[in-house]
C-alpha positions in Angstrom: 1.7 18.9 -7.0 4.1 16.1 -7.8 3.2 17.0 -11.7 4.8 20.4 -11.5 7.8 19.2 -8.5 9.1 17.1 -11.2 9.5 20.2 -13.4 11.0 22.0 -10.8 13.5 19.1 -10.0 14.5 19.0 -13.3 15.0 22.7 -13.8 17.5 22.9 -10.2 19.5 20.3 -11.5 23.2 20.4 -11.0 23.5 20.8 -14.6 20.6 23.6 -15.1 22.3 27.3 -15.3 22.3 29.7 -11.9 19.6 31.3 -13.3 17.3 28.4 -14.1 17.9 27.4 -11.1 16.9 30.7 -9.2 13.4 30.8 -11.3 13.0 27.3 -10.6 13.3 28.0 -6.2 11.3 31.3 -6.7 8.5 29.3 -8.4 8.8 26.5 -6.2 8.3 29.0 -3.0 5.3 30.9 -5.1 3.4 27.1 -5.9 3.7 25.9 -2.3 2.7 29.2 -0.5 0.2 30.4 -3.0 -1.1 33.7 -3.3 0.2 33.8 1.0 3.9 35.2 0.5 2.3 37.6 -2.8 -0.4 39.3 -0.1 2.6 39.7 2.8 5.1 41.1 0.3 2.4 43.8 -1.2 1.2 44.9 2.5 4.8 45.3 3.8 5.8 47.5 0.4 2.4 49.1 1.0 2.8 49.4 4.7 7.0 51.2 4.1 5.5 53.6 1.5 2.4 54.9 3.2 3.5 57.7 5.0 2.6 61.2 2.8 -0.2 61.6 0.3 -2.5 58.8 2.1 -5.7 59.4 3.1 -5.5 59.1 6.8 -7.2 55.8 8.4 -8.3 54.3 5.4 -5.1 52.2 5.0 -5.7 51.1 8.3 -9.5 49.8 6.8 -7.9 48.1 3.6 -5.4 46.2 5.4 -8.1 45.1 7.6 -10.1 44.3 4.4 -7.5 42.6 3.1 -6.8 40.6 6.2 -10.5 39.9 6.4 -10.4 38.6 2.6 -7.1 36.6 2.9 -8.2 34.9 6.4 -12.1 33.8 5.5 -11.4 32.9 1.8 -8.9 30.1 2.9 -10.5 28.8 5.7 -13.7 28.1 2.8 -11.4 26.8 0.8 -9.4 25.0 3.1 -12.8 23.5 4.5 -13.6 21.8 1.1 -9.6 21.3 -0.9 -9.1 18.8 0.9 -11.9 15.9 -0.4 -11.4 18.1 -3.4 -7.7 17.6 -4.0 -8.9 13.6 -3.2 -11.1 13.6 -6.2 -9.1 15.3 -8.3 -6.1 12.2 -7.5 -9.1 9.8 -8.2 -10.0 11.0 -11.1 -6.7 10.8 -12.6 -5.6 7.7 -11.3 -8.5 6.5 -12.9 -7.8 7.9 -15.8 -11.0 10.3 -16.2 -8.0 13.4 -17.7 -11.5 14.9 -19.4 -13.1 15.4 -16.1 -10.4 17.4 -14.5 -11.1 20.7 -16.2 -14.9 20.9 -16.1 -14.6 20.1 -12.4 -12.0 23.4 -12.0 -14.8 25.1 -13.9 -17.5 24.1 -11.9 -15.3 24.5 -8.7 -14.6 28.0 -9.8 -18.4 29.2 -10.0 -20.0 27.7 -7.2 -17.3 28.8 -5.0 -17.7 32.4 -6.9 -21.4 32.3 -6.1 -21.4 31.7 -2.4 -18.5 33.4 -1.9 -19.9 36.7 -3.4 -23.3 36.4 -1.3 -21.3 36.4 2.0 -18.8 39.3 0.6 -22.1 41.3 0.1 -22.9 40.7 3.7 -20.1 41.5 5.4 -19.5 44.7 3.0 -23.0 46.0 3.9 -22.3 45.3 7.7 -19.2 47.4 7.2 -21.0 50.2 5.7 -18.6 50.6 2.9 -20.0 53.1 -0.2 -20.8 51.4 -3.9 -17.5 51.1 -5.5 -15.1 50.0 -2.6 -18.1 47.6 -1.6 -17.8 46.1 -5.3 -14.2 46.0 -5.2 -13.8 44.2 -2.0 -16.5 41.5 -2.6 -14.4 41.3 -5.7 -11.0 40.9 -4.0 -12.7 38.1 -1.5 -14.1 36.7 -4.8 -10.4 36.4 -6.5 -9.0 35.6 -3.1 -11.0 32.2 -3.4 -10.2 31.3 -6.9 -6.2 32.2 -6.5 -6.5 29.4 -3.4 -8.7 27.4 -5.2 -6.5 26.6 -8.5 -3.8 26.1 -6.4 -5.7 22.4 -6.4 -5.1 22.6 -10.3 -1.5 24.0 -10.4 -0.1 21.2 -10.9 -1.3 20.9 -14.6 1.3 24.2 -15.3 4.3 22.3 -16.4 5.7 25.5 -17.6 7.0 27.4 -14.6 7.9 30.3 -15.9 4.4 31.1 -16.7 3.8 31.2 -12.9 6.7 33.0 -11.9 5.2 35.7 -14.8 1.4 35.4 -13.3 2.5 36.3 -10.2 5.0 39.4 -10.9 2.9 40.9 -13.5 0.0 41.0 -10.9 2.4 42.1 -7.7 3.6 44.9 -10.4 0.4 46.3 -11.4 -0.7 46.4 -7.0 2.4 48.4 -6.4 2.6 50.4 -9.6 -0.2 52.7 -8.9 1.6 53.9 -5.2 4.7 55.1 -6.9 3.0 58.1 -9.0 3.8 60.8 -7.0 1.3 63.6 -5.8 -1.5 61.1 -6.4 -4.3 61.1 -3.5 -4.7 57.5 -2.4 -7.6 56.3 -0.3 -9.2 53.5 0.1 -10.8 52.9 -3.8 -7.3 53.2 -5.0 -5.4 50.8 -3.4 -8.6 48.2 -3.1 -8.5 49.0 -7.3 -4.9 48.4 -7.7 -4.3 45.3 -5.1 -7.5 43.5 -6.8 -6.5 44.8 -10.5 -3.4 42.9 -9.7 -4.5 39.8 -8.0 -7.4 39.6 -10.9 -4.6 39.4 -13.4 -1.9 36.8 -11.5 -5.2 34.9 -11.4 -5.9 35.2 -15.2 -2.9 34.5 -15.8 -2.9 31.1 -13.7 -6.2 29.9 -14.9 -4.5 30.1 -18.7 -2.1 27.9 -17.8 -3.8 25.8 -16.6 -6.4 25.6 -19.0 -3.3 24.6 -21.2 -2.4 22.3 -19.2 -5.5 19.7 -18.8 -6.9 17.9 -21.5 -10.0 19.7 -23.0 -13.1 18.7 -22.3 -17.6 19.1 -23.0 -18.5 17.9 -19.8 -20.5 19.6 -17.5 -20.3 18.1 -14.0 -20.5 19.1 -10.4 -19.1 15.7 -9.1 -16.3 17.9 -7.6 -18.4 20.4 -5.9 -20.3 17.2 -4.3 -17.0 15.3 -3.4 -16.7 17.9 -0.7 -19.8 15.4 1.6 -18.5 12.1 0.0 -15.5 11.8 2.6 -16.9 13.6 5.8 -13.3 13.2 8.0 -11.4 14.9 5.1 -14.0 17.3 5.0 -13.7 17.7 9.0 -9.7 17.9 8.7 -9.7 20.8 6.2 -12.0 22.6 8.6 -10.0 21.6 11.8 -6.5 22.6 10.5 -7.5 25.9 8.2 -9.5 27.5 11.0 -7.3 25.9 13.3 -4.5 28.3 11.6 -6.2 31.2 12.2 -8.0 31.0 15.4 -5.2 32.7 17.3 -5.5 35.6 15.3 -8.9 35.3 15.9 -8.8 35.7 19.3 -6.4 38.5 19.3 -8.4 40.9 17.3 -11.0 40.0 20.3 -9.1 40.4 23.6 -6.4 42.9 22.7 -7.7 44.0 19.2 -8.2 47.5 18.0 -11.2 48.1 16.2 -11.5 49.8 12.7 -14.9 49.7 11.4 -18.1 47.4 12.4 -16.9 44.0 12.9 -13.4 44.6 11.5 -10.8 44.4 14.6 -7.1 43.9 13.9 -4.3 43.5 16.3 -1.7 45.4 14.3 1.8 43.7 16.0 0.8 40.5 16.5 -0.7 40.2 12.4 2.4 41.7 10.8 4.4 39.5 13.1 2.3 36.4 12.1 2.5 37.5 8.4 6.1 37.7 8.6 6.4 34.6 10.6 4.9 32.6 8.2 6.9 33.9 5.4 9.9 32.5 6.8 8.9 28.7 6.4 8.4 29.2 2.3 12.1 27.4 2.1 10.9 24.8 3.9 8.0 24.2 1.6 9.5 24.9 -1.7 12.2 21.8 -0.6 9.2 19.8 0.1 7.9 20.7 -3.1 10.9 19.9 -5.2 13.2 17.4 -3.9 11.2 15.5 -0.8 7.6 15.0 -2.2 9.0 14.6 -5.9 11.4 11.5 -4.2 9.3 10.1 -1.8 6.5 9.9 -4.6 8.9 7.8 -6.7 9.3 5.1 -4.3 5.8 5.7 -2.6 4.6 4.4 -6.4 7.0 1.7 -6.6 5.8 0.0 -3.2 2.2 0.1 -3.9 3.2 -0.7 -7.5 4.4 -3.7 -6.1 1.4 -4.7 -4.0 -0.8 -4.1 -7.1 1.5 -6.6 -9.1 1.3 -9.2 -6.6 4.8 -9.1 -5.4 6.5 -11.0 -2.7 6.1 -10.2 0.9 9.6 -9.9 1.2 10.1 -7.6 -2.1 6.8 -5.2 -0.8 8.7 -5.1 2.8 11.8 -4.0 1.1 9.8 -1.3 -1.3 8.6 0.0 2.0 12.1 0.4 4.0 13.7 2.2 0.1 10.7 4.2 0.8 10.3 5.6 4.2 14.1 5.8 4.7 13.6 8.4 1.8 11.0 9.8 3.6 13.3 10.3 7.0 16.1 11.6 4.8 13.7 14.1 3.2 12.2 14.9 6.7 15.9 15.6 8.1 17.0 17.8 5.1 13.6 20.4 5.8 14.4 20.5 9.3 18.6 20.9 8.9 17.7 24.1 6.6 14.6 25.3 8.1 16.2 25.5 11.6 19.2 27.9 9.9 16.3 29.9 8.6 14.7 30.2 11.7 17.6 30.4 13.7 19.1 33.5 11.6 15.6 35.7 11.7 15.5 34.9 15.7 19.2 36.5 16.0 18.6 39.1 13.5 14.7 40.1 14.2 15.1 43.5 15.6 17.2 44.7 13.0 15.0 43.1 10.1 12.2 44.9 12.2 13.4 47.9 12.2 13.5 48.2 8.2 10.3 46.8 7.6 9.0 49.6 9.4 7.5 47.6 12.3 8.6 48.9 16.4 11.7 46.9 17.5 9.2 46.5 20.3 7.8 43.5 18.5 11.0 41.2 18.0 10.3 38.6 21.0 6.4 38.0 19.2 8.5 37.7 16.0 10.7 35.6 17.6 8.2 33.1 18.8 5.7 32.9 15.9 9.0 32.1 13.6 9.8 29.2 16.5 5.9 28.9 16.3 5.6 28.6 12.3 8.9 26.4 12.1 6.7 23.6 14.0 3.7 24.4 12.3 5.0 23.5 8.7 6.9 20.4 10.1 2.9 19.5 11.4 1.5 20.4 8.0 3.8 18.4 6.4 3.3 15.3 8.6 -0.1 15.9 8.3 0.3 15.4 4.2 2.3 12.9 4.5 -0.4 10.9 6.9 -2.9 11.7 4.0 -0.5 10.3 1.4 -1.0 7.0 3.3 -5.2 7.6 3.3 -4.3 7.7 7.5 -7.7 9.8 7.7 -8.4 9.1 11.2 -4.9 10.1 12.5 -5.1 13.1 9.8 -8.3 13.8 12.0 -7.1 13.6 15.5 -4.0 15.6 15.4 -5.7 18.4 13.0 -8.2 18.3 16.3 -5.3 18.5 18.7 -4.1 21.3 17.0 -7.9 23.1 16.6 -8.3 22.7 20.2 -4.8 23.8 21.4 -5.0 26.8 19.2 -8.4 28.2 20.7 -7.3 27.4 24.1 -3.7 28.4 24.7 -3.6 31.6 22.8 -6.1 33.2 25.2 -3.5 33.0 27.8 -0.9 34.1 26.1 -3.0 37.5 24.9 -3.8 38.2 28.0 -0.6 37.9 29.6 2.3 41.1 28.5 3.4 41.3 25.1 6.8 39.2 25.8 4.4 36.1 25.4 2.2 36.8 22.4 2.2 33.9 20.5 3.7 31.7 22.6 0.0 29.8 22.9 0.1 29.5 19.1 4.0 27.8 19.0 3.1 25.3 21.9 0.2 24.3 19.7 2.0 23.9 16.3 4.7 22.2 19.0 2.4 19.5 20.4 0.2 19.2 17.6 3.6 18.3 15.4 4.5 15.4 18.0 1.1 14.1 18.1 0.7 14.0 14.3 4.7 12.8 14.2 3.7 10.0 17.0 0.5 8.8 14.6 2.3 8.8 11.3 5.3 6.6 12.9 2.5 3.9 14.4 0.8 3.8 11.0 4.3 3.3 9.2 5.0 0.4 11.3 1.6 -1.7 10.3 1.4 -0.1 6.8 1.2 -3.4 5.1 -1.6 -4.9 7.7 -3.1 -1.0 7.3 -3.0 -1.3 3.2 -4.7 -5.0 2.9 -7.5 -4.1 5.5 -8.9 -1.0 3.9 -9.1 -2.5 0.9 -10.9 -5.2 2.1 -13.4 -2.7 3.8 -14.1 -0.6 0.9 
């Protein structure tokens, strides 16, 4: 992501008009959440303008579907970006720019494949006719992908191009709802919210098409990069089913159920949704000023130990380095905790206009407390892979797995004033674990650097 941070740095420049600026933050939030903050937005517009003309239950199935799609696709993907985003930073460290978009082609179609086959399976459990079956294997399909080329995005240097993926496809999902007199069930708004996504998609995969050196080659080195490192394979499938495991367990325990398998729990998910849209700030910072700056000088010290420097100039290339890292670390948290802070003090209110029971404000309360230390973890938890800490990656995305299917049970079956409180002690102690490993790793980096390269 540093590739398109640098753009974004540029663009919020002190010097850059207000409204440079603005696309530049908005783009930055859209890149670092992903297709996320696009699916909360559309179901909370969907959810404040479904009252009259709605067929009655079947929103309450295409949310689920939704849901369903938004959950399962990213813990797939999440399971395999990880060794994937690895090869990818091989590959162009090495210099191989020509194998970078055959692999996002090959990515892209064996993902599609298996991804379809399970769709199928889980539509025909649900019972769902022809055409809503075809539409929501196709919506899990495009779910995938949009999750997927977030690995690629980077390659889109032009910005605005994202920022114009992403609102032509949220326009055509919620154009369709604002003809009046107009029956809609569940074929219209699975049509219009995959039409939509189908197209931000597109639109995406253009750009980035653009954006990486053309190429002949056919390979599936990427698709087999997913087995090559088995602990980054085992952190993506700790931390992305980690992430949703609470969730998980209260569709089970406290869950209604819509059709077959599909359970929701309809407070605590909007609450989680909306929980995890208020950390975006905190990742679009990352994106654009802390990564972008600690990448400068995170080059320049191993720079350094590729050149053969002195010990004493490589020491100091480390201090420059993760004093930029601290100061990066202390700006997220200084803004983050305003963020937080304000939607904890103004959660009933903010409630109340989305539509959701003020009944719900001390869950929202706790999953934004909860989702504050959870993107402080992930971001540790980058940072730890930045260093190729695998092993310390691995244990705290395991703390975090087995916290997270633990703690939550409790908290769902206790009253409603404690959902989620299972999930923020997990992000909580997960965080200080991950924050503990990454600080003993800093302070033996050099003796950490010159012994795995001896071993590989």
């Amino acid at each position: 992501m540093a590739g398109i941070g640098f753009e974004l740095r540029r663009a919020v420049d002190e010097d850059a008009a207000v409204t440079t600026r603005m696309r530049a933050w908005v783009c930055a939030g859209l890149v670092a959440s992903g297709p996320w903050i696009v699916t909360v937005l559309l179901l909370t517009y969907l959810h404040l303008m479904s009252p009259e003309g709605w067929v009655e239950g079947e929103y309450a199935l295409f949310r689920g579907i939704v849901t369903y799609a938004a959950a399962f696709s990213l813990i797939v993907v999440g399971a395999i970006q990880v060794p994937m985003i690895r090869h990818i930073a091989d590959q162009l460290w090495s210099r191989l720019h020509g194998a970078v978009l055959p692999g996002y082609v090959a990515a892209m179609a064996v993902t599609g494949l298996l991804q379809a086959v399970v769709g199928s399976l889980f539509v025909w459990h649900l019972g769902l006719d022809r055409t809503d079956g075809m539409l929501a294997v196709s919506l899990y399909v495009i779910c995938t992908w949009s999750w997927l080329a977030l690995n690629w995005l980077g390659a889109i240097r032009d910005y605005d191009q994202v920022l114009r993926a992403y609102f032509a496809g949220a326009l055509i999902s919620a154009g369709l709802t604002i003809i009046p007199d107009l029956r809609i069930g569940l074929t219209e708004l699975l049509f219009v919210f995959t039409t939509g996504q189908g197209v931000t998609l597109l639109m995406l995969g253009a750009g980035i098409s653009r954006g990486l050196q053309a190429s002949n080659e056919r390979s599936l080195k990427i698709v087999s990069s997913t087995w090559a490192m088995p602990s980054l394979l085992l952190i993506g499938v700790l931390y992305n089913v980690g992430i949703w495991l609470d969730k998980v367990i209260f569709w089970i325990v406290d869950g209604v159920q819509i059709q077959g398998w599909l359970r929701q729990h309809p407070m605590y998910d909007t609450c989680s949704f909306l929980a995890y849209a208020t950390v975006v700030p905190a990742l679009a910072i990352n994106l654009v000023h802390a990564e972008t700056v600690f990448y400068e000088h995170y080059r320049a010290y191993y720079k350094r130990i590729e050149e053969g420097h002195t010990l004493h100039s490589i020491l100091q290339a480390r201090d420059t380095m993760v004093r930029t890292l601290r100061e990066s670390v202390r700006s997220i948290i200084r803004i983050q905790a305003w963020i937080t802070c304000l939607m904890v003090v103004i959660a009933p209110e903010l409630l109340a206009n989305l539509g959701v029971p003020v009944g719900a404000a001390p869950t929202f309360r706790i999953l934004c407390i909860g989702a504050f230390f959870h993107v402080l973890f992930l971001l540790t938890e980058l940072t730890l892979l930045y260093f190729d800490s695998r092993k310390s990656a691995a244990i705290a995305a395991g703390v975090f797995f087995a916290l997270n299917l633990t703690l939550p049970w409790l908290s769902a079956l206790g009253t409603p004033v404690f959902f989620g409180l299972g999930y923020s002690i997990a992000a909580l102690v997960s965080l200080l674990v991950a924050f503990g490993l990454l600080q003993r790793d800093l302070e033996q980096l050099e003796f950490l650097t010159f012994t795995r390269q001896l071993r590989s």
